[in-house]
C-alpha positions as CSV (number, residue, x, y, z in Angstrom):
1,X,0.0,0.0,0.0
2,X,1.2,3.4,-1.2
3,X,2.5,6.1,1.6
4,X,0.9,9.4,2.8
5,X,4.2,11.1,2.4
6,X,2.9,13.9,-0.3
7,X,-0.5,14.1,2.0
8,X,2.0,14.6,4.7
9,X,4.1,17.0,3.3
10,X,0.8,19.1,2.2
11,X,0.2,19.4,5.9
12,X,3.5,21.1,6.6
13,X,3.4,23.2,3.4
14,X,-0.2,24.6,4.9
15,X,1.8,25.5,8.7
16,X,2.1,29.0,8.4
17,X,4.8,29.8,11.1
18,X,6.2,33.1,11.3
19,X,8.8,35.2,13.2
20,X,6.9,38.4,12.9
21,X,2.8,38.6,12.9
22,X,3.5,41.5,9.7
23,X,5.5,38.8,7.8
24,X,4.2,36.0,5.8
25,X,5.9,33.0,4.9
26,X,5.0,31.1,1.6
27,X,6.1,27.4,1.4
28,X,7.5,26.2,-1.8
29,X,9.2,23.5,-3.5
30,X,12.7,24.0,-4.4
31,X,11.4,23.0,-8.2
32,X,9.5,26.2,-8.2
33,X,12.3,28.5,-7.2
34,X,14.7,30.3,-9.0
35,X,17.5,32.4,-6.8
36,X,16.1,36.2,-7.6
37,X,12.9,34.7,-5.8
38,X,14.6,34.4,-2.8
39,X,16.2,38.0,-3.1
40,X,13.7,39.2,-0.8
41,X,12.8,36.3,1.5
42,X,11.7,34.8,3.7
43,X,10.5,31.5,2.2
44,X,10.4,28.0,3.2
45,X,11.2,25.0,1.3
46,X,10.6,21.0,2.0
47,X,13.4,18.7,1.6
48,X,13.5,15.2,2.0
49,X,17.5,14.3,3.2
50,X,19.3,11.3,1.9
51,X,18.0,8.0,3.7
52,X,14.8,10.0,4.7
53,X,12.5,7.1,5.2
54,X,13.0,3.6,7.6
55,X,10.2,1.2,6.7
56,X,9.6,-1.8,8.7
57,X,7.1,-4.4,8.3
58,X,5.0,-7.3,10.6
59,X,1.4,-8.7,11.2
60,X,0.1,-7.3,8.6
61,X,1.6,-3.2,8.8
62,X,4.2,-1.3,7.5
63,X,5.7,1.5,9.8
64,X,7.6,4.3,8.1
65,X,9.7,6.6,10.0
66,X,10.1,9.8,7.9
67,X,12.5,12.7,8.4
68,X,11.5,16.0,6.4
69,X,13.5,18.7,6.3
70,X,11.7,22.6,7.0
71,X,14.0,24.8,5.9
72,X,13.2,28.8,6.5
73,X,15.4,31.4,4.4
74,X,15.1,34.6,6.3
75,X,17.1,36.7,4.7
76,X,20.3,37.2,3.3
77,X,23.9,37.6,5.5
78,X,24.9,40.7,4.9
79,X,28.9,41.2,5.5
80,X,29.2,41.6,9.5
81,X,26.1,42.5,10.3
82,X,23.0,41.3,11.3
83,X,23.9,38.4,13.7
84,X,21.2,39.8,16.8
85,X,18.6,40.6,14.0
86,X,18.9,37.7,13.3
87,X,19.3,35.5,16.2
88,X,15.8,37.4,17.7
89,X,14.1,36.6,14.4
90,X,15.4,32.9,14.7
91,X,14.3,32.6,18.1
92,X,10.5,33.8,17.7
93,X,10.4,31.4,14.4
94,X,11.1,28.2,16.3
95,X,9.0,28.9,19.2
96,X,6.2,29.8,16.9
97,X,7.0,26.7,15.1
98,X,7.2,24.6,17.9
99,X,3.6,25.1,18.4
100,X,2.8,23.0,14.9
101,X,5.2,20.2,15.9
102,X,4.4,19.2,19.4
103,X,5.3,15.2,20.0
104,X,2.4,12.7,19.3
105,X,0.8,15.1,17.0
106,X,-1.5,13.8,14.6
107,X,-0.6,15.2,11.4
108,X,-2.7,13.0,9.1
109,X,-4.5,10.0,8.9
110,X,-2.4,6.9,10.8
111,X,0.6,9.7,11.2
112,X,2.3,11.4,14.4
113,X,4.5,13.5,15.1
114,X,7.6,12.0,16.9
115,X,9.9,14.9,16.9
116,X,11.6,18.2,15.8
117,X,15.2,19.5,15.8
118,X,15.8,23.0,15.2
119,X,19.2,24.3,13.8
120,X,19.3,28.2,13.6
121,X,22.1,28.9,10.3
122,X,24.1,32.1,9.5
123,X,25.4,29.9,7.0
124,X,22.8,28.5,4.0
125,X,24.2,28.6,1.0
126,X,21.4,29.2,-1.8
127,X,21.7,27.9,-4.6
128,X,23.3,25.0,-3.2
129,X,27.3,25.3,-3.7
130,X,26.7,29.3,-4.7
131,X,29.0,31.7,-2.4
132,X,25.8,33.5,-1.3
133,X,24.2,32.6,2.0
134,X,21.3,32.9,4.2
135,X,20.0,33.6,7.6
136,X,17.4,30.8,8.5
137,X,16.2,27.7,10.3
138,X,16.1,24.5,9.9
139,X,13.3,22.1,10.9
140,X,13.8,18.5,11.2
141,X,10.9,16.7,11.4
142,X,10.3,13.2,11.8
143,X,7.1,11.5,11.9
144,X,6.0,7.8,11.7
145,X,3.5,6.9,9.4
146,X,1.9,3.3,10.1
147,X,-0.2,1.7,7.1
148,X,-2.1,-1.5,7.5
């Protein structure tokens, strides 16, 4: 039987976290982005890391543990500056987030919530390898999904 994972990842697109009440955050895929899109930020984007899923399977179920990767782009590192901007901002996003991602948390139909790991980053490089980089946050999020 086929996985919820796109179901899933729907739900966490539709979170609309902030670090600011003035400022909206859209969610997008990175297939929909092109770098002059992020000129302004903030955006999120999902990712799913290398070896995102574990599946096992008895009596009858499969279990699959997946890890999804929230990442916020913020804005920008300007040269030298900006570090408590942005460390305040960072703060306010993950508590605000935290409030989507509490432990045991349905999130969709046979799916909870086992964790988050937050990792606030002066250093995101955007496009990947590029020499430009980004204030952000990332949210790891890993959620077992059991299908009968």
């Amino acid at each position: 039987m086929a996985t919820n994972l796109s179901s899933i990842i729907g739900v966490i697109e539709a979170w609309k976290p902030t670090y600011d009440s003035d400022v909206a955050i859209d969610c997008r895929k990175p297939s929909e982005l092109k770098n002059r899109e992020l000129d302004n930020g903030p955006v999120r984007m999902i990712f799913l890391p290398e070896d995102s899923v574990q599946e096992w399977i008895g009596l009858g179920t499969r279990v699959y543990r997946w890890q999804i990767l929230d990442r916020l782009f913020i804005k920008q590192v300007p040269l030298g500056e900006g570090v408590e901007w942005a460390n305040e901002q960072m703060q306010a996003y993950i508590i605000n987030y935290a409030t989507y991602t509490e432990a045991g948390h349905g999130i969709y139909t046979g799916s909870v919530i086992e964790g988050v790991t937050f990792n606030p980053r002066y250093d995101i490089s955007y496009p990947e390898g590029s020499d430009t980089n980004w204030f952000g946050v990332d949210c790891l999020i890993t959620i077992r999904e059991h299908r009968a």
